[in-house]
N, C-alpha and C positions, 0 to 999 in steps of 0.2 A: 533474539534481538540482534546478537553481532551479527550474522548472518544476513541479514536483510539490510543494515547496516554497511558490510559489505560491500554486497551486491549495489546499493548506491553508488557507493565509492569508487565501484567498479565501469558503473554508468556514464558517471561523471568524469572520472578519466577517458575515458571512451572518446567523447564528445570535445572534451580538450583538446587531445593528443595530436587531431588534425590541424589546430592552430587557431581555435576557439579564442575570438577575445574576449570575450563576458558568457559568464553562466552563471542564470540565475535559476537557484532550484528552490522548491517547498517542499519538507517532509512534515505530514501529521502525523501522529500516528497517538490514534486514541484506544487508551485500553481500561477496562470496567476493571477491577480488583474486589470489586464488592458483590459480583454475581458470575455464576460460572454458566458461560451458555460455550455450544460448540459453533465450529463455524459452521453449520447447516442448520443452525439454530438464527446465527446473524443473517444469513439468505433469506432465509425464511421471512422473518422481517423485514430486510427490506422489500422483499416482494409486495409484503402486506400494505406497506407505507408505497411504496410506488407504483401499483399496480400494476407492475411488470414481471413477468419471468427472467429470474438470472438464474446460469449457474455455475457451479465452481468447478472450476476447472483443474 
């Protein structure tokens, strides 16, 4: 989670540094604790629900 965390923080200075006067950002970040799927398990699904091919890259 720091990691990805991070990597925001990273983003977000990025984007300042030029001389950004407003940023506004959203993180979600939803996690299950009560069921253990992989993440080619969550692809998988949403594939199902969106009828679309993704894949992970």
């Amino acid at each position: 989670m720091r990691t990805v965390l991070n990597a925001i923080d990273a983003a977000r200075q990025a984007v300042k540094s030029p001389g950004a006067k407003r940023l506004i950002s959203t993180t979600r970040i939803a996690e299950r604790i009560d069921a253990s799927k992989t993440l080619e398990d969550e692809v998988e699904s949403v594939n199902e629900n969106f009828g679309q091919e993704l894949r992970v890259l």
